[in-house]
N, C-alpha and C positions, 0 to 999 in steps of 0.2 A: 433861275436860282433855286436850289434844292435846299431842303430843310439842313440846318444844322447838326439835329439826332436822325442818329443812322442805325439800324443793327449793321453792321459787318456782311459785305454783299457776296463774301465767300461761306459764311455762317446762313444768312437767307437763303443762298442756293442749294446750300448742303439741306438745310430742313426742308424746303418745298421739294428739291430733287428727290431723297428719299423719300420722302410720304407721297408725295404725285404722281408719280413716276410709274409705276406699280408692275415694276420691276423691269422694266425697261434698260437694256445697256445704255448708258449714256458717260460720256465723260465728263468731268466737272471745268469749266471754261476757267482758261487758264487766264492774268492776268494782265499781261499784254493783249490779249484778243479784246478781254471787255474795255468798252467806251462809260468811263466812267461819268458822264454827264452827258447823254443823249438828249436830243431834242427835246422829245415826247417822254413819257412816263403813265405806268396806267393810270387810268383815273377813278374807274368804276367797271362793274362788271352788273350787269343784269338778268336772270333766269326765270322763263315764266315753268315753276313747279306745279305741284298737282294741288287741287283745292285744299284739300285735308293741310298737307304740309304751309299754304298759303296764309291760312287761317289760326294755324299756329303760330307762324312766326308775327302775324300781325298782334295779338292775343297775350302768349307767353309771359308770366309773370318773369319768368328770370330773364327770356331776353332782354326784356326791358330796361333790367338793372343791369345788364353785362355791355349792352352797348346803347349810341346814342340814337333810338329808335324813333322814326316820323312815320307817318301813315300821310301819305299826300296828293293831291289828284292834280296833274297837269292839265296845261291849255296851249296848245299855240297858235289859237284862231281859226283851226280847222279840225281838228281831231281831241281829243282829252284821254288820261290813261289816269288808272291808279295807284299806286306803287307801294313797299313795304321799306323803308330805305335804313339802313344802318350804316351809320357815319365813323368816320375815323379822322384823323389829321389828316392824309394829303390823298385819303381813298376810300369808298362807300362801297356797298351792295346794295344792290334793288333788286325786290321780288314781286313776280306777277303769279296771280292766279288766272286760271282760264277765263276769259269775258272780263280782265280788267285792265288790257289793252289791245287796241284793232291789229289784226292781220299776225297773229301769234299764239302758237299753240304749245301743249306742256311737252318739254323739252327743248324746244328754242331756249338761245342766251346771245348777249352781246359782250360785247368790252370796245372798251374807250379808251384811249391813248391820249395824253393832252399836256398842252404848253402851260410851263409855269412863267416863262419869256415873252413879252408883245413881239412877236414877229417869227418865232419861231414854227409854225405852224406854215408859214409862207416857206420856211427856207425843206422843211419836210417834205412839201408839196411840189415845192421843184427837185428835189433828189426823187419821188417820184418818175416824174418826168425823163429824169436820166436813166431812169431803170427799165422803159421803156413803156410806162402806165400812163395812160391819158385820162388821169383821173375825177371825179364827180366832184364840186365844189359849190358851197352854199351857206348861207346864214341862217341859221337854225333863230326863230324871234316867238316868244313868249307874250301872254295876254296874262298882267297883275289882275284884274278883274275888272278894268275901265273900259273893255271893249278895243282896247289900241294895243296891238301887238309891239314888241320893242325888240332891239333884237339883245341875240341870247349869246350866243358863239360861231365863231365860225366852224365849218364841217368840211373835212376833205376823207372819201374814201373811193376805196380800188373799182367799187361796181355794187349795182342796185339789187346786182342776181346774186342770188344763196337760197343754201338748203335749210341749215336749223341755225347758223352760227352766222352773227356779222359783225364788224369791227369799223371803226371810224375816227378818224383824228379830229381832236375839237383844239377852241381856243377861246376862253371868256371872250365877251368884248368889255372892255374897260368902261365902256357907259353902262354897261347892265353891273358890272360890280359896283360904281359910283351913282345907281342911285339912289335917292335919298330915302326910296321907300321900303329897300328892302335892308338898309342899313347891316352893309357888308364892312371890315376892319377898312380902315384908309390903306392906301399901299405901303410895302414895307421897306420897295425899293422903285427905283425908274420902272417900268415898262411891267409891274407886278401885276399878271393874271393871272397868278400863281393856285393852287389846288388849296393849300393852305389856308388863303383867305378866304377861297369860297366855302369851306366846310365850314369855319370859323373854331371855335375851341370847346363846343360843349363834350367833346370827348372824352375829356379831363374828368367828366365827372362819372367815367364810365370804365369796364374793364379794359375794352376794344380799344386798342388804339389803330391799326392798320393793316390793310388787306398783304401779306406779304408771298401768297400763293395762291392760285387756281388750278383746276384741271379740269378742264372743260372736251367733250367726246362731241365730237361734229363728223362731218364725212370730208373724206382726202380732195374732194372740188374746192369745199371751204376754205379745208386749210392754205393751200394753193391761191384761194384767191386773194384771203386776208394778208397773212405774211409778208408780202411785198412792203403792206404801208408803213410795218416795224421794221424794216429795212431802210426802209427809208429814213425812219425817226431816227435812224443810229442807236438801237434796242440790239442787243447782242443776241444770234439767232443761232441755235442747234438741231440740226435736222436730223432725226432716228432712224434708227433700225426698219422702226413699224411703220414708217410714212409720218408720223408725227412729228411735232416741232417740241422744244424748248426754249422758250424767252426770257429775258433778263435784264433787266431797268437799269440795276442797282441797288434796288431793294425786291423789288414785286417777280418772282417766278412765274412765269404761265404755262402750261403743258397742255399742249392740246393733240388731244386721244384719235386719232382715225377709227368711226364705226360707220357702220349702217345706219342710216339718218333716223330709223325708229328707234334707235337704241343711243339715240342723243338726247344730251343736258349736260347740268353742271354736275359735278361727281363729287369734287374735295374744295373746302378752302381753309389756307391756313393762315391764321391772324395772329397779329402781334397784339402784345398785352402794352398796355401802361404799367403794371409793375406783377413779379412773378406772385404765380397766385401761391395760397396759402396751401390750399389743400386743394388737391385735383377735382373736380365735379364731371361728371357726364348726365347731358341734360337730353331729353326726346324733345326733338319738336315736329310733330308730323310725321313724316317719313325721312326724318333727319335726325343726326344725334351730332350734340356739338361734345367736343371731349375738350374742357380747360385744363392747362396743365397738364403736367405738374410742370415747374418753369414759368419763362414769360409766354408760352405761345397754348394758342386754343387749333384744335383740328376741327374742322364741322363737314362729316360726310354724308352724302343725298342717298337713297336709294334708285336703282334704277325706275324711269318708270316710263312708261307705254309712248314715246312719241308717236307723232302723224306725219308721214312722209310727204312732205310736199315742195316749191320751189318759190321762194318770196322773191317777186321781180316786181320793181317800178319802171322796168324801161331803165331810160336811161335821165330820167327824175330822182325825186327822193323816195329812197326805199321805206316801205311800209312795215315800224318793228316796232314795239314799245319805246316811248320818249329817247329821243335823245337827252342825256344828261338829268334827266330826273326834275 
């Protein structure tokens, strides 16, 4: 079930497309093509940046007041990470610095795709299947701090191997939203695993309300290999000129850039506001400048900066990246 407040996912595409794009021919997806209520939906996007830029956004006097900002350390009984998270209604970012999660270096990033539906995440995973992926599946399970891991979500993605970029469909499990210790909203309807519930509403009290664009620069292997599982979710899918993709929820654009794996990370993200700002601001953070306004939307572009060429492989286990789901 999708939130009630929408921006207009002809108005979302036109502003992520123009700003992300970065000058890319692309046509804008016509009506009939897009599926207006796909499975999956982004959920979260995560980018480990350079220290400098890490340490500001953790820091940041204005961040702070512009979104709803946590500093939080994961566990899932085998590994721990630490994260910079900024929350929205139905989508967050997370940011890592170098050394504050295992097997990930500056320029890596993820994104997550995820069921606001109990069983939808099943039905994704067999359209996989049909696509011709025999894909990797698992329950991602969290340690509250009693030493008993619970579980967390379920996990389906295409393969454990990639370069800087990796992608993976989740899905709450309803005993970790219902329990009583972490006091999530009650459900809003049957089968609510919904994105919604689990951010919960401190947004409200904040500029941010929603991740409604990325652009993230990976290599043409990644792209390749990610893509299928949005295919699968019934995410409306545009293949470019330059070997890159364009993705489309509904609300959330995602653009992903084909480079040279040293010359990856995340680039743009563009957020929707809770109500249009007053007076436009452009803020540094790091090696980053967020620009609010003028309007409801904020732009926040990264600078390039130096990856490490390498190849994250688990086999054919669970791949080794920062937290799943934060």
């Amino acid at each position: 079930m999708r939130t009630p407040w929408r921006i207009s996912g002809f108005i979302a595409a036109a502003i992520a497309s123009l700003v992300i794009t970065t000058g890319t021919s692309v046509t804008t997806a016509h009506a009939e093509e897009e599926r207006q209520d796909p499975l999956l939906a982004f959920n979260h996007a995560w980018a480990m940046v350079d220290r400098e830029t890490a340490d500001a956004i953790e820091h940041s006097e204005y961040l702070g007041q512009f979104a709803d900002r946590r500093i939080s350390t994961g566990n899932d009984g085998t590994s721990s990470w630490t994260g910079r998270y900024l929350l929205g209604k139905e989508t967050y970012l997370e940011f890592f610095g170098p050394g504050d999660a295992p097997d990930a270096v500056a320029g890596d990033t993820g994104l997550a795709v995820s069921a606001d539906d109990d069983g939808d995440l099943a039905v994704a995973t067999d359209n996989l299947h049909d696509l011709g992926v025999d894909p990797v599946e698992f329950t991602q399970v969290t340690d509250l701090g009693d030493g008993k891991p619970i579980p967390w979500f379920d996990v389906t993605y295409t393969t454990a191997t990639h370069d800087t970029f990796f992608s993976w469909a989740m899905e709450y499990r309803d005993e970790f939203l219902s329990d009583p210790r972490l006091s999530f909203p009650p459900p809003a309807y049957e089968g609510d695993v919904s994105r919604d519930r689990y951010n919960r509403d401190r947004y409200l009290d904040h500029q941010m309300r929603d991740v409604i664009g990325i652009q993230i620069a990976t290599t043409e292997a990644d792209i390749e290999k990610m893509v299928p599982l949005w295919r699968a979710a019934g995410i409306t899918i545009r293949v470019l000129k330059d070997g890159g993709v364009l993705a489309f929820d509904g609300m959330t654009t995602i653009r992903l850039l084909p480079v040279p794996a040293e010359e990856a990370g995340v680039r743009h993200i563009v957020l929707a506001l809770n109500e249009p700002a007053e007076e436009p601001h452009t803020e540094t953070i790091g090696n980053s400048t967020l620009h609010v306004g003028p309007g409801a939307y904020a732009l926040w572009t990264f600078d390039p900066i130096e990856a490490e060429p390498a190849t994250r492989s688990s086999g054919a286990g669970e791949p080794l990246h920062p937290a799943f789901g934060g």
